[in-house]
N, C-alpha and C positions, 0 to 999 in steps of 0.2 A: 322757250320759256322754262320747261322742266330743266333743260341743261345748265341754265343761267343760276337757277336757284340751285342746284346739286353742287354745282362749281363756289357757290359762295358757302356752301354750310362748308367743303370742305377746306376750303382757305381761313375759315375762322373756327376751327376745331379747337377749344381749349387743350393749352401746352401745346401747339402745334407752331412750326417754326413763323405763320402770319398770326403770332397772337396777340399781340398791339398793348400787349400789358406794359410792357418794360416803355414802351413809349407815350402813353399817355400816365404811368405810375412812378417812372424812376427804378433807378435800383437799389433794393435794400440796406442800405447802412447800416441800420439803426445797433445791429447788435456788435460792429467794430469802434461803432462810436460810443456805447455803455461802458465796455472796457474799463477804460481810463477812471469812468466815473466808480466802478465799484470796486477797483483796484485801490483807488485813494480812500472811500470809504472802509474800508478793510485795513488800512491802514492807518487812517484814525481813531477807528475802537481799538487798534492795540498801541497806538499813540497819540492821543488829541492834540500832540503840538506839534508834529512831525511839519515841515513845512513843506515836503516833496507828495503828502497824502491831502494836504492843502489844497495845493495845485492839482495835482491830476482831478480832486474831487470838483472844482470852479470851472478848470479847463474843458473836461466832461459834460459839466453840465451845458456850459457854455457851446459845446460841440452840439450837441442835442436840441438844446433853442434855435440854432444857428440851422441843422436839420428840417427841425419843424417849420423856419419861417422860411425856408427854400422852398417847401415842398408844398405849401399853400398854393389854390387857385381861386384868387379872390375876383367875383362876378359883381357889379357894379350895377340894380336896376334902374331901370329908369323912373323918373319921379319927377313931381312935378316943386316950381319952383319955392311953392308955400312949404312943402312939407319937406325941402332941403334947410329951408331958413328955419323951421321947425327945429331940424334936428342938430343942428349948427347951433343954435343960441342955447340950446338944453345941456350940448357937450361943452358948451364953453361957460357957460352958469357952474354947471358940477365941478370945474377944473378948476374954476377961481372958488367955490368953496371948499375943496383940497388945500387948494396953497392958502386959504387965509387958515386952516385949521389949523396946516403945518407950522406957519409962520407963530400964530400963536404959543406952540407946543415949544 
């Protein structure tokens, strides 16, 4: 039993080669995918019409959204049948009073 528990602290030592970050976390992007974005930004304060600081500033962002929705781990609980219908008829009320606001506007 001592040998079992000794054997598991050291296979999950923080930064030690079983450290199961990179596989349950992904690997960091985030700052090759910024790039782009503040490369275009830097280039639109010293040209607001540049159409190449346009792009990188959209594409950038775009990458980054695109990041973010990869990297979600979305959990689903269980619920009972009332309080699906609950939540269904409330998001589809709000949606259609969206589009009629828009529609008015």
């Amino acid at each position: 039993m001592q040998r079992e528990v000794q054997q598991d602290q050291i296979g999950d030592a923080p930064g030690g080669l079983d450290d199961g970050r990179v596989a349950r976390e992904g690997t960091n992007t985030f700052g090759i995918t910024l790039l782009p974005m503040l490369i275009g930004a830097a280039m639109l304060f010293w040209n607001g019409r540049s159409a190449l600081g346009w792009l990188l500033t959209v594409a950038g962002g775009l990458f980054i959204l695109a990041g973010v929705i990869a990297n979600l781990h979305i959990y689903f609980a269980p619920t009972s049948l009332l309080k699906t219908i609950v939540m269904l008829v409330l998001l589809v009320g709000g949606l259609a009073l969206i589009a009629r606001a828009l529609r008015a506007a």
